[in-house]
PyMOL Python script that loads the backbone (N, CA, C, O; Angstrom):
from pymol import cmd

cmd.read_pdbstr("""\
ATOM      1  N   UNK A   1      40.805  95.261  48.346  1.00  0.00           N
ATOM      2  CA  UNK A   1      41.213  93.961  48.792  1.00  0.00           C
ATOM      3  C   UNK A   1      41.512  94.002  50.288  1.00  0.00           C
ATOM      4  O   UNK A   1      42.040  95.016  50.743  1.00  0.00           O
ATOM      5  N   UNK A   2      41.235  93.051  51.027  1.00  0.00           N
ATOM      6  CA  UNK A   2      41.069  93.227  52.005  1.00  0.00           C
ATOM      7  C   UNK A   2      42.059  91.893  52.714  1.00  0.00           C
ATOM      8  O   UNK A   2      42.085  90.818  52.115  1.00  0.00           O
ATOM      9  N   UNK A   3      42.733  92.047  53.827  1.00  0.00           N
ATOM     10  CA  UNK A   3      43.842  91.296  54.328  1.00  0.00           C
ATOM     11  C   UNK A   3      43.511  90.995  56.025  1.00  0.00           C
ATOM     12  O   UNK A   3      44.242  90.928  57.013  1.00  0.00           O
ATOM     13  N   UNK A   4      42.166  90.866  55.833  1.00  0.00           N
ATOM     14  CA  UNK A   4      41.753  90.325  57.170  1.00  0.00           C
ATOM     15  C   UNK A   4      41.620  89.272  57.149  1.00  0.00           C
ATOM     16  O   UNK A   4      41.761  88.874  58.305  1.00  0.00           O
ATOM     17  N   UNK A   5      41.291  87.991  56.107  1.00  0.00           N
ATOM     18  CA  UNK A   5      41.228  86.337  56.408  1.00  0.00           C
ATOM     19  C   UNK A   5      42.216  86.162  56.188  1.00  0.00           C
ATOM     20  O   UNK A   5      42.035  84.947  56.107  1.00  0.00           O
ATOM     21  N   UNK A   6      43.431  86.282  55.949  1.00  0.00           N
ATOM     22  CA  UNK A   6      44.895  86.020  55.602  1.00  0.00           C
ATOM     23  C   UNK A   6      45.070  85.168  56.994  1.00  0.00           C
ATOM     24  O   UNK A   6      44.262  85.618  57.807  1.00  0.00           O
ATOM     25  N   UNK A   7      45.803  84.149  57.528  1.00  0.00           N
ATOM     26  CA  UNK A   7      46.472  84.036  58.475  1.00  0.00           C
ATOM     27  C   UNK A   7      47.401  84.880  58.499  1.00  0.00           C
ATOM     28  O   UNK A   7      47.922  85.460  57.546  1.00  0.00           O
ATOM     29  N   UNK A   8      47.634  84.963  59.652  1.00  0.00           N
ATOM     30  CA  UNK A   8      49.234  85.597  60.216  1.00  0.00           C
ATOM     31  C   UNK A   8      49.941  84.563  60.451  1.00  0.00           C
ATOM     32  O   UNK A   8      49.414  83.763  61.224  1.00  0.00           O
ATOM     33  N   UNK A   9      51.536  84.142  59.829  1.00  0.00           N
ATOM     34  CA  UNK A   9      52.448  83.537  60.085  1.00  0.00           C
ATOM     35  C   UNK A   9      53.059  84.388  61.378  1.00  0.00           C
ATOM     36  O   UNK A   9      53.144  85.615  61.428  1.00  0.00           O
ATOM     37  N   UNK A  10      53.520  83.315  62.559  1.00  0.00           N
ATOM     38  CA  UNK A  10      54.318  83.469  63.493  1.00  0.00           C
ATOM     39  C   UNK A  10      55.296  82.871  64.162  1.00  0.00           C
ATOM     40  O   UNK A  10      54.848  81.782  64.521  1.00  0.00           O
ATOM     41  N   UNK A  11      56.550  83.017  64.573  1.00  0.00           N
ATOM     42  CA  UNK A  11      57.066  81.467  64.696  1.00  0.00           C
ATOM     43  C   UNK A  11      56.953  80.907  66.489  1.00  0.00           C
ATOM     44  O   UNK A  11      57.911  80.575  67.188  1.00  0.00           O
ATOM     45  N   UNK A  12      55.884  80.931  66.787  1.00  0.00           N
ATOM     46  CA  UNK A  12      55.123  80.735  68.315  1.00  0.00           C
ATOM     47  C   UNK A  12      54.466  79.224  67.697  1.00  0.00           C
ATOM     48  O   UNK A  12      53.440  79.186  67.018  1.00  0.00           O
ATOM     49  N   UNK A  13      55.408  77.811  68.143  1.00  0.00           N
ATOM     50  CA  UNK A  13      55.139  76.960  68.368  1.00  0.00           C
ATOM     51  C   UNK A  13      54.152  76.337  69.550  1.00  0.00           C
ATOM     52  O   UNK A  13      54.447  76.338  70.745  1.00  0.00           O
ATOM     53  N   UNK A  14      52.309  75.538  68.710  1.00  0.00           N
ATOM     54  CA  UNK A  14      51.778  75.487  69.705  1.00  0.00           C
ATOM     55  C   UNK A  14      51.877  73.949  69.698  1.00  0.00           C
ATOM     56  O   UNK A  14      52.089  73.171  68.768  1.00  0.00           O
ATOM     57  N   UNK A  15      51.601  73.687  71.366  1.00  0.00           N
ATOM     58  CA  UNK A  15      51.698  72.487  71.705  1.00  0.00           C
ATOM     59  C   UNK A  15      50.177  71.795  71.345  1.00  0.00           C
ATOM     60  O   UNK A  15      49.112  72.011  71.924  1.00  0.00           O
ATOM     61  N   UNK A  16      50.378  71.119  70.482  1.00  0.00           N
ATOM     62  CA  UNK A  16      48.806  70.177  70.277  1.00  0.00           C
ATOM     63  C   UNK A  16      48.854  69.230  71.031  1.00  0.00           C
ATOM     64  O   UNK A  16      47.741  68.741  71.226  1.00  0.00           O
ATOM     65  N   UNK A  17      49.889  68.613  71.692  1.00  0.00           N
ATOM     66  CA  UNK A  17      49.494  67.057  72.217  1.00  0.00           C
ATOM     67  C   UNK A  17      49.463  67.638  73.846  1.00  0.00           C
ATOM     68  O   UNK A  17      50.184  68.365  74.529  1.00  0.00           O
ATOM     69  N   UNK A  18      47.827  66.654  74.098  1.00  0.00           N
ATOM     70  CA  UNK A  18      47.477  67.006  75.928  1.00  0.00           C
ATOM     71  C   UNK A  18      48.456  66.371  76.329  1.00  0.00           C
ATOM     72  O   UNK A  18      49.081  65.661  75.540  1.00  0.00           O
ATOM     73  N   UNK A  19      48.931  66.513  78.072  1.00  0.00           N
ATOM     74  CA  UNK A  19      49.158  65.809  79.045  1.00  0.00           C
ATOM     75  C   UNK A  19      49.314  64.323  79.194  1.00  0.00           C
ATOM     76  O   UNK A  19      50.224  63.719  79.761  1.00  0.00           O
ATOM     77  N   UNK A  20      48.188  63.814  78.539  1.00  0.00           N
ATOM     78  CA  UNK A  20      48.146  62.524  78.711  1.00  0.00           C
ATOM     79  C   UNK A  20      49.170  61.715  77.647  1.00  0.00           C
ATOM     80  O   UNK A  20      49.395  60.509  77.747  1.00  0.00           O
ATOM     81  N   UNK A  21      49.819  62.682  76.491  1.00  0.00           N
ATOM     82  CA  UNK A  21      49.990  61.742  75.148  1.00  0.00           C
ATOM     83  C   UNK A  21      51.586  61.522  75.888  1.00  0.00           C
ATOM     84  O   UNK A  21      52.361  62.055  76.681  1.00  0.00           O
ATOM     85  N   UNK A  22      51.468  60.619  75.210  1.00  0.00           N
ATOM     86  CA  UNK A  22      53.090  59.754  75.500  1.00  0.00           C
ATOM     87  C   UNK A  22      54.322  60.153  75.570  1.00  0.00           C
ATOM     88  O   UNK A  22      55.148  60.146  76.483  1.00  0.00           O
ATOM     89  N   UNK A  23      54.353  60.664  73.987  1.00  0.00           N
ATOM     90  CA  UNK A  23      55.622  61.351  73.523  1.00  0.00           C
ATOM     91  C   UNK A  23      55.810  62.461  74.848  1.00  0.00           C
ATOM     92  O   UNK A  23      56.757  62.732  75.586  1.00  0.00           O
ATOM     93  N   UNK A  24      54.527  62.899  74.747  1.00  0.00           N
ATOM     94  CA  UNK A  24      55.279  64.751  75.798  1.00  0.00           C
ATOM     95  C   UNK A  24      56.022  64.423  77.301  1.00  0.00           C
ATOM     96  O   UNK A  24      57.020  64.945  77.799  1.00  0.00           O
ATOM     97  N   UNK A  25      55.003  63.195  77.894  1.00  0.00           N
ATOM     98  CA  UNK A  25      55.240  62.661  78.795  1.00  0.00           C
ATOM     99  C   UNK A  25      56.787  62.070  78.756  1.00  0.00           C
ATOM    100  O   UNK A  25      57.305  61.809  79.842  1.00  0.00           O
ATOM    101  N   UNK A  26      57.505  61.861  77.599  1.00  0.00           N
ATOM    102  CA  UNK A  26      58.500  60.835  77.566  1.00  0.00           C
ATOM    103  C   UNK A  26      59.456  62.407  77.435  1.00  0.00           C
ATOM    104  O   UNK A  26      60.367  62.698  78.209  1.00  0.00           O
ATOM    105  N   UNK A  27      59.087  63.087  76.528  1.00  0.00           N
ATOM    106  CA  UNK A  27      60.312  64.107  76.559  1.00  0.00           C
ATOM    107  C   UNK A  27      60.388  64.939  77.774  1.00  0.00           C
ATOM    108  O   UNK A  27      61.484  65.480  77.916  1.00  0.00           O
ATOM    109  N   UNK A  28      59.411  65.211  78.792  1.00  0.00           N
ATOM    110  CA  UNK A  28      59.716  65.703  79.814  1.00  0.00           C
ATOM    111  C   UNK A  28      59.977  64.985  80.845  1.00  0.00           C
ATOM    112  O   UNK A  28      60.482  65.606  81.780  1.00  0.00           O
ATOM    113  N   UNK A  29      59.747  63.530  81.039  1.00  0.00           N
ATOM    114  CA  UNK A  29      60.631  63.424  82.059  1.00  0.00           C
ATOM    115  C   UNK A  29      62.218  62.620  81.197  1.00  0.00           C
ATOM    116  O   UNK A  29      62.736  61.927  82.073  1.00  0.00           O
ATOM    117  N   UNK A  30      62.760  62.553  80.347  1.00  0.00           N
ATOM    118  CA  UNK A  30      63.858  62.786  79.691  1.00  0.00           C
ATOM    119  C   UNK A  30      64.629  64.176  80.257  1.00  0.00           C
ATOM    120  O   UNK A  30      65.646  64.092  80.946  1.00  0.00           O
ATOM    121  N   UNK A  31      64.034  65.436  79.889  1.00  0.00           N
ATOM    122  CA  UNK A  31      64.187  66.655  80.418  1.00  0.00           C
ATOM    123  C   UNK A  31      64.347  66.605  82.061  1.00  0.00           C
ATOM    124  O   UNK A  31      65.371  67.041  82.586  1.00  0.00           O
ATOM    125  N   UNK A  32      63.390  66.109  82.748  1.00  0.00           N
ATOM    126  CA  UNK A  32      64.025  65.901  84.204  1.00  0.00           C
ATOM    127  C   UNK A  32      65.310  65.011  84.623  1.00  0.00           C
ATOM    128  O   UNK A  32      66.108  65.251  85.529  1.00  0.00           O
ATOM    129  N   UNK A  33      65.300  64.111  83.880  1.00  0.00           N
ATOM    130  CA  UNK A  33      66.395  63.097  84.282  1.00  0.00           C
ATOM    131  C   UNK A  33      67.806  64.117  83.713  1.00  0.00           C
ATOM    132  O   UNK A  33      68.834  64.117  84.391  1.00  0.00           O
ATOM    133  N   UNK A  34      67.743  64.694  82.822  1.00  0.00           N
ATOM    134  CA  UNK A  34      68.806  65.297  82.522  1.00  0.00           C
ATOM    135  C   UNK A  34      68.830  66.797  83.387  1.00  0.00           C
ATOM    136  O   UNK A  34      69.880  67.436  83.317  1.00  0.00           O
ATOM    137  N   UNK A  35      67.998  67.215  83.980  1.00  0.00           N
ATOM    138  CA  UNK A  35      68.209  67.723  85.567  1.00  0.00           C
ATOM    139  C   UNK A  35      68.815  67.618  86.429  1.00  0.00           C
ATOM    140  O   UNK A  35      69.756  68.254  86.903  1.00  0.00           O
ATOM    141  N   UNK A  36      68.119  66.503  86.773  1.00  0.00           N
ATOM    142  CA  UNK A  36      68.998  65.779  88.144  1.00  0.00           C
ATOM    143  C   UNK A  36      70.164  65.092  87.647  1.00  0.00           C
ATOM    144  O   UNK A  36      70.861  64.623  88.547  1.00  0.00           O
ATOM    145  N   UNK A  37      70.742  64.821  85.998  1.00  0.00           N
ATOM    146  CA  UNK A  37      72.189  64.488  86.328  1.00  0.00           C
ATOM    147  C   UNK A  37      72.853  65.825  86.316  1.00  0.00           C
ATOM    148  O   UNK A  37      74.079  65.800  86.416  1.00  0.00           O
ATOM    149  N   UNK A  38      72.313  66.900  86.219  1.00  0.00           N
ATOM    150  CA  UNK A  38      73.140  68.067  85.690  1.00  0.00           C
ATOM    151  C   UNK A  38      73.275  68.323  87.263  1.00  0.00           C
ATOM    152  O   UNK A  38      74.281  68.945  87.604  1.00  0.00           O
ATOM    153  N   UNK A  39      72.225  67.845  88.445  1.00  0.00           N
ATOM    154  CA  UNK A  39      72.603  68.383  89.901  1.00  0.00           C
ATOM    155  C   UNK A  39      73.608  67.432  90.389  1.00  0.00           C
ATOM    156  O   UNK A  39      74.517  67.861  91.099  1.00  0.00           O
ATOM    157  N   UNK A  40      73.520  65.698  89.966  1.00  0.00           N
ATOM    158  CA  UNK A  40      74.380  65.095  90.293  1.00  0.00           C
ATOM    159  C   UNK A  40      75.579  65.514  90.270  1.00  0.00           C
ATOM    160  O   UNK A  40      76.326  65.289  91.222  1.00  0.00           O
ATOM    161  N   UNK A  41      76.071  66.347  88.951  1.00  0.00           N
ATOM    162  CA  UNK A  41      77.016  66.199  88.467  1.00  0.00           C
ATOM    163  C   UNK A  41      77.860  67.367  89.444  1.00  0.00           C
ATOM    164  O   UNK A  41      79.058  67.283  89.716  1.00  0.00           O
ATOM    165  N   UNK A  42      76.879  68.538  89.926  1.00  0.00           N
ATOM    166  CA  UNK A  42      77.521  69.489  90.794  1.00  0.00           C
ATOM    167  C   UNK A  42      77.918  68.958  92.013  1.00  0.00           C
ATOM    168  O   UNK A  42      78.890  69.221  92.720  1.00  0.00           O
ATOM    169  N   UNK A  43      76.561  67.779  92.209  1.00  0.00           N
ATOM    170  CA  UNK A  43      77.259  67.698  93.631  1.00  0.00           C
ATOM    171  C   UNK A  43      78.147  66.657  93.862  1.00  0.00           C
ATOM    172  O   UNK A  43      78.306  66.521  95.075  1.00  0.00           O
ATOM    173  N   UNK A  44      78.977  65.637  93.019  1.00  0.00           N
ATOM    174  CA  UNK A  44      80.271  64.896  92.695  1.00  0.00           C
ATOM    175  C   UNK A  44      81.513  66.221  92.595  1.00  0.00           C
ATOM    176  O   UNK A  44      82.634  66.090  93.086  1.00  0.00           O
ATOM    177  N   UNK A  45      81.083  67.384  91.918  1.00  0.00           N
ATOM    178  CA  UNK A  45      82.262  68.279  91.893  1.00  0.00           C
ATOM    179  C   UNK A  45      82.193  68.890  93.493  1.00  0.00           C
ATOM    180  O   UNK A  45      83.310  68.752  93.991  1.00  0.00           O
ATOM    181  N   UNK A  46      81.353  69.444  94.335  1.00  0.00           N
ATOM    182  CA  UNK A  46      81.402  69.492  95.546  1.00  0.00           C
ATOM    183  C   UNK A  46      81.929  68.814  96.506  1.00  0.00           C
ATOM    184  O   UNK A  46      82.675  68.982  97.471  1.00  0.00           O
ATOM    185  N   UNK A  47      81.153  67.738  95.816  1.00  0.00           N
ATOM    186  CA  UNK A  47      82.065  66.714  96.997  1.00  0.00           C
ATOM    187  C   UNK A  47      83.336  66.279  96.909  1.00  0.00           C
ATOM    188  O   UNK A  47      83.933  65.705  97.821  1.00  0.00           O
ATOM    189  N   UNK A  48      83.766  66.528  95.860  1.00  0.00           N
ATOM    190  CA  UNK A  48      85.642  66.040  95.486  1.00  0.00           C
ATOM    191  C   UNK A  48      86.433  67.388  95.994  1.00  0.00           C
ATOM    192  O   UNK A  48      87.605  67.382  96.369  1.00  0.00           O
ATOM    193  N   UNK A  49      85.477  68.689  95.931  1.00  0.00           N
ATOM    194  CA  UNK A  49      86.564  69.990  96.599  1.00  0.00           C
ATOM    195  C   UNK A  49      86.661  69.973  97.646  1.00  0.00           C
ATOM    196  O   UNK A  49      87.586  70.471  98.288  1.00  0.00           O
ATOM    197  N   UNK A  50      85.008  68.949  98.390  1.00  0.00           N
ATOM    198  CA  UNK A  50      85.341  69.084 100.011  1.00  0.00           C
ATOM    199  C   UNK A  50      86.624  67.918 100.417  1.00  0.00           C
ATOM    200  O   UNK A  50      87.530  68.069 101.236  1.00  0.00           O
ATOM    201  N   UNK A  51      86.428  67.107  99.814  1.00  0.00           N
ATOM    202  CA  UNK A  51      87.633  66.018  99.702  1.00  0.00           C
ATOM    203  C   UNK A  51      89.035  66.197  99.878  1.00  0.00           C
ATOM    204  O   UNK A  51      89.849  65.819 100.721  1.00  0.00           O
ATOM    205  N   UNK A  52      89.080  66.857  98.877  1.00  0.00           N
ATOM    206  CA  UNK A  52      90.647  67.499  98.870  1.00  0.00           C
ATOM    207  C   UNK A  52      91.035  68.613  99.397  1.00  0.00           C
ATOM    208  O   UNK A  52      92.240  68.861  99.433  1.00  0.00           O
ATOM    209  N   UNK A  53      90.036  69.567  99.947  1.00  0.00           N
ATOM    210  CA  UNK A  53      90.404  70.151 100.779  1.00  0.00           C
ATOM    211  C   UNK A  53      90.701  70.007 102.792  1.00  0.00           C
ATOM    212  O   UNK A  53      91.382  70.576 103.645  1.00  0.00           O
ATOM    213  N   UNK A  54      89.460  68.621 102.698  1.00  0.00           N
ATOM    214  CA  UNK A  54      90.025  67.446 103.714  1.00  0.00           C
ATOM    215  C   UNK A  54      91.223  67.263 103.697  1.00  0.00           C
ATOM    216  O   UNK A  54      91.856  67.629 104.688  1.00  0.00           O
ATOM    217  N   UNK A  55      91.722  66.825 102.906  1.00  0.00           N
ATOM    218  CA  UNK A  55      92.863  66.174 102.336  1.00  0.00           C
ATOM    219  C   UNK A  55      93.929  66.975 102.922  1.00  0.00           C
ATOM    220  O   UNK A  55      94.737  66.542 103.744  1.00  0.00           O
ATOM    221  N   UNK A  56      93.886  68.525 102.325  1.00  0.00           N
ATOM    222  CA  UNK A  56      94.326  69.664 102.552  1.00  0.00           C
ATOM    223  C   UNK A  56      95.250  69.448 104.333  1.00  0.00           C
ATOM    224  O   UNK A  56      96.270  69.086 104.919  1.00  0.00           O
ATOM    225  N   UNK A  57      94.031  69.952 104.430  1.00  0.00           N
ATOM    226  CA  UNK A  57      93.354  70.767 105.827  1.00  0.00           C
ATOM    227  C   UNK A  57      94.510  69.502 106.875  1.00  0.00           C
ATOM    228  O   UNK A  57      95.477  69.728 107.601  1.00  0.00           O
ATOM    229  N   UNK A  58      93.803  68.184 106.481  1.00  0.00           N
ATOM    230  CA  UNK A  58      94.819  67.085 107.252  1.00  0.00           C
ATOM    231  C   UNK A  58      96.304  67.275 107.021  1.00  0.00           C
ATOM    232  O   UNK A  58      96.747  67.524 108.142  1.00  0.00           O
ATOM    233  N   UNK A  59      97.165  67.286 106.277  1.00  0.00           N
ATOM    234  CA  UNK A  59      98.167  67.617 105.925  1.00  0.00           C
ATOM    235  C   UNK A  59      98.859  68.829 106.700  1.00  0.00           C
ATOM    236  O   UNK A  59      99.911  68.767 107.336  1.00  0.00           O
ATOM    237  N   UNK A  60      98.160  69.783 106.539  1.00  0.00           N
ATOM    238  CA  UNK A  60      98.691  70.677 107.179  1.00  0.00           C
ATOM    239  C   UNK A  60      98.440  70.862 108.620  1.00  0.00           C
ATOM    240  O   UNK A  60      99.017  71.567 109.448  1.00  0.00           O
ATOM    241  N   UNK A  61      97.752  70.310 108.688  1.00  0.00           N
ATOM    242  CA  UNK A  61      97.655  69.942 110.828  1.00  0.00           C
ATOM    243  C   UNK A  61      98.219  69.269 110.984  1.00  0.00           C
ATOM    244  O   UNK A  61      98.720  69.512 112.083  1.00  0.00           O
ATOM    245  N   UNK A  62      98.831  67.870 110.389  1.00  0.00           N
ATOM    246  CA  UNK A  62     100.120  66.955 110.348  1.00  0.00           C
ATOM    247  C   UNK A  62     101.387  67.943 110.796  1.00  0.00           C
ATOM    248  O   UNK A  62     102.025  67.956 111.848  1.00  0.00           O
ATOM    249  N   UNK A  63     101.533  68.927 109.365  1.00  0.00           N
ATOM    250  CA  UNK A  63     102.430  69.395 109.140  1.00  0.00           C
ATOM    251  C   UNK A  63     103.103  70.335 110.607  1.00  0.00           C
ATOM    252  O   UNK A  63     104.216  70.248 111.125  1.00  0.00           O
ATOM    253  N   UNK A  64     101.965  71.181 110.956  1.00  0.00           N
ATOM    254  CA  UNK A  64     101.701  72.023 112.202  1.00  0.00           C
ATOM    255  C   UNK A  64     102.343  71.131 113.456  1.00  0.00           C
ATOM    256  O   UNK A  64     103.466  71.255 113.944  1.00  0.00           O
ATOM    257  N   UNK A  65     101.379  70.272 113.800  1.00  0.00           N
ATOM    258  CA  UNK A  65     102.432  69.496 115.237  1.00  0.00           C
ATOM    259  C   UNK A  65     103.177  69.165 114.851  1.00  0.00           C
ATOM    260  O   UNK A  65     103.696  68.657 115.845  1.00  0.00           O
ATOM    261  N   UNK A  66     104.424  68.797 113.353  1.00  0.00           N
ATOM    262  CA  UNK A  66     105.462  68.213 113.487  1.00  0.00           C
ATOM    263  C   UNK A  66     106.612  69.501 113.714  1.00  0.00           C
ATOM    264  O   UNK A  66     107.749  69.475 114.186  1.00  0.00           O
ATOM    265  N   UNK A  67     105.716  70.717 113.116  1.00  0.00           N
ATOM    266  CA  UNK A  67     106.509  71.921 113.675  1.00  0.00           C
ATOM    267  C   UNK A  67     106.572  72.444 115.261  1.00  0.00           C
ATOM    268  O   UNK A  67     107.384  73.051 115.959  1.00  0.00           O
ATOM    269  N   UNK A  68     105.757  72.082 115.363  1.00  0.00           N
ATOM    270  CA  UNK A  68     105.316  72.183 117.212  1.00  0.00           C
ATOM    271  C   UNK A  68     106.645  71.654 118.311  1.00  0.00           C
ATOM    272  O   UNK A  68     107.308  72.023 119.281  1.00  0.00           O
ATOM    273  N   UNK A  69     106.412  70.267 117.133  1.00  0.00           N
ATOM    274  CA  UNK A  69     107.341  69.614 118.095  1.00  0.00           C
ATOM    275  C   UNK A  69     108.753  69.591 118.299  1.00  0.00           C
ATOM    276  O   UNK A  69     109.419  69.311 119.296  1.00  0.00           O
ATOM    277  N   UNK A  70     109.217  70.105 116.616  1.00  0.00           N
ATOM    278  CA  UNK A  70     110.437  70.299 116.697  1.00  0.00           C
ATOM    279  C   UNK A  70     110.705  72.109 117.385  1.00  0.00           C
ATOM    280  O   UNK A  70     111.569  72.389 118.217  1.00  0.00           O
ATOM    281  N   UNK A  71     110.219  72.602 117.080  1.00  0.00           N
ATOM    282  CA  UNK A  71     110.188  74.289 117.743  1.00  0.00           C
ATOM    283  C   UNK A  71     110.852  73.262 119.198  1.00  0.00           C
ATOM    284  O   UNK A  71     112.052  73.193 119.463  1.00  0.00           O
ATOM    285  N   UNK A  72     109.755  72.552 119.975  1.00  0.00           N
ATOM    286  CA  UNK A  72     109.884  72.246 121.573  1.00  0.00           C
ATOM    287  C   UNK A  72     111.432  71.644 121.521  1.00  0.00           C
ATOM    288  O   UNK A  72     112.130  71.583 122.533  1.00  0.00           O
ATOM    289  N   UNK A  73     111.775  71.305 120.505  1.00  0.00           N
ATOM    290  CA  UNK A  73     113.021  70.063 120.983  1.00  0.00           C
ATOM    291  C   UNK A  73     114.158  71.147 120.574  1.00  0.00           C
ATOM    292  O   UNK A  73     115.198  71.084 121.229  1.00  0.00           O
ATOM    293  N   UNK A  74     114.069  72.134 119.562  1.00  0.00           N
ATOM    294  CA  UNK A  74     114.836  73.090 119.593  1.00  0.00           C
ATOM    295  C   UNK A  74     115.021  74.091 120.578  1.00  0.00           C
ATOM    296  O   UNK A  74     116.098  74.683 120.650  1.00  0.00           O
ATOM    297  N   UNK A  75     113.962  74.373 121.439  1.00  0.00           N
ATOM    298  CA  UNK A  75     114.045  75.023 122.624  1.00  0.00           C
ATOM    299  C   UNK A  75     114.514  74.256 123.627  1.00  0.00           C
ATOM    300  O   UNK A  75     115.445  74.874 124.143  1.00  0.00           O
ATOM    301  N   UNK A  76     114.395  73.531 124.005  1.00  0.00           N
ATOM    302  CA  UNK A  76     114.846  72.344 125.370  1.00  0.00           C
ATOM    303  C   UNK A  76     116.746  72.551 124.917  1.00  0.00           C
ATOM    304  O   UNK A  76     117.688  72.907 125.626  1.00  0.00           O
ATOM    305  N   UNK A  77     116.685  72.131 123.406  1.00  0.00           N
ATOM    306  CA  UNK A  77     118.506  71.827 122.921  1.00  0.00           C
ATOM    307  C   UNK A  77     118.767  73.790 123.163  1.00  0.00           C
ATOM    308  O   UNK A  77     119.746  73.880 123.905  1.00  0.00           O
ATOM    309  N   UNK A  78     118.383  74.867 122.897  1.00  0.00           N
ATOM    310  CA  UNK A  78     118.692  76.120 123.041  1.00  0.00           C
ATOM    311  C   UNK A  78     118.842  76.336 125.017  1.00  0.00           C
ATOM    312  O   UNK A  78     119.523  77.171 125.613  1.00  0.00           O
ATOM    313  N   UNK A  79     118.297  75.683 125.372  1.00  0.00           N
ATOM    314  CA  UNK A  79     118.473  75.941 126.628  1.00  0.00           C
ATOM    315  C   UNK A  79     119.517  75.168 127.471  1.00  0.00           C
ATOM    316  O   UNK A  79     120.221  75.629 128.369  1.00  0.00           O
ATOM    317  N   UNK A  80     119.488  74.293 127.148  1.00  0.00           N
ATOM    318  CA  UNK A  80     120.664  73.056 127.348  1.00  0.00           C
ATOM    319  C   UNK A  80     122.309  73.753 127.092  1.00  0.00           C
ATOM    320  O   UNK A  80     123.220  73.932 127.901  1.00  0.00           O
ATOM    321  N   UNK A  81     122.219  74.040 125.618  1.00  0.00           N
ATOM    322  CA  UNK A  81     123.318  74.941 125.352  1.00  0.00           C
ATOM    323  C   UNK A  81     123.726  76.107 126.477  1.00  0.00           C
ATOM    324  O   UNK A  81     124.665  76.138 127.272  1.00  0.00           O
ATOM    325  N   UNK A  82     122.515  77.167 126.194  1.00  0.00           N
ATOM    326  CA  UNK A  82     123.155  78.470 127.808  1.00  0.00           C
ATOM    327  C   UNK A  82     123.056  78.103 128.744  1.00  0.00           C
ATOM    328  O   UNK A  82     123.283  78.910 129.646  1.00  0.00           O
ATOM    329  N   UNK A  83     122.661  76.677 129.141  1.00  0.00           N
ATOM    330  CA  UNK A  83     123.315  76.191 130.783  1.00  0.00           C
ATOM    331  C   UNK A  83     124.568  75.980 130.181  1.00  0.00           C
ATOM    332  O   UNK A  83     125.473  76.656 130.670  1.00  0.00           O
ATOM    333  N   UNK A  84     124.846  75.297 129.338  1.00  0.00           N
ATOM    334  CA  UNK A  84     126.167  74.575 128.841  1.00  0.00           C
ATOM    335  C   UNK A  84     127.289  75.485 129.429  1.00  0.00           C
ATOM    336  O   UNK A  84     128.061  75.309 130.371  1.00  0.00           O
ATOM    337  N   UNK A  85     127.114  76.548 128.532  1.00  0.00           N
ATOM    338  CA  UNK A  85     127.547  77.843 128.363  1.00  0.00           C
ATOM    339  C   UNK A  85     128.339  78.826 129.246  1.00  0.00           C
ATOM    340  O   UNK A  85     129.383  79.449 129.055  1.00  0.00           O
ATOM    341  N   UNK A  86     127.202  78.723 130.610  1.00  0.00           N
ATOM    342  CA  UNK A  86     126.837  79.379 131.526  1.00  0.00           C
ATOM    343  C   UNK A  86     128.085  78.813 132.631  1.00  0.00           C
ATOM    344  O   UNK A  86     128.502  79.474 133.582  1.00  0.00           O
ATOM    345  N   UNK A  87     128.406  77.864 132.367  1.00  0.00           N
ATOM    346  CA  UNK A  87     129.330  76.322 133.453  1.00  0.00           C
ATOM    347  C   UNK A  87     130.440  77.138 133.333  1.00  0.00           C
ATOM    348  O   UNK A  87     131.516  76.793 133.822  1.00  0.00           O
TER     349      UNK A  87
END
""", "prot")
cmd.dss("prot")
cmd.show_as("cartoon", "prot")
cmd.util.cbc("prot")
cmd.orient("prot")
């Protein structure tokens, strides 16, 4: 007995429908659109870290000259004092 006309079962799905048929056409660009929201979606999370790290970044340069300025007004009042002092 011989087991050469047998098919071989495999589980290697072939594509029968060409290019042109509808369905394939519809599930791949389905498949693209869900691409580009999957890039949308990175670049809404990008853009909200650059955001808040704007956000950040402003704050603490706020924060910086208001230290600036008091450092200056504490030095002017430190010096004021050892003239004071000095009398």
């Amino acid at each position: 007995m011989s087991h050469e006309n047998e098919s071989k079962i495999t589980n290697e799905v072939k594509e029968d429908r060409g290019p042109g048929d509808l369905t394939l056409m519809a599930e791949l660009h389905q498949k693209e659109i869900w691409e580009w929201k999957q890039k949308e979606s990175e670049y809404i999370q990008t853009k909200n870290l650059l955001d808040g790290s704007k956000r950040i970044i402003a704050e603490m340069s706020h924060q910086a000259v208001e230290h600036i300025r008091i450092i200056a007004e504490l030095e002017k009042e430190i010096e004021r004092l050892v003239a004071e002092k000095k009398k």
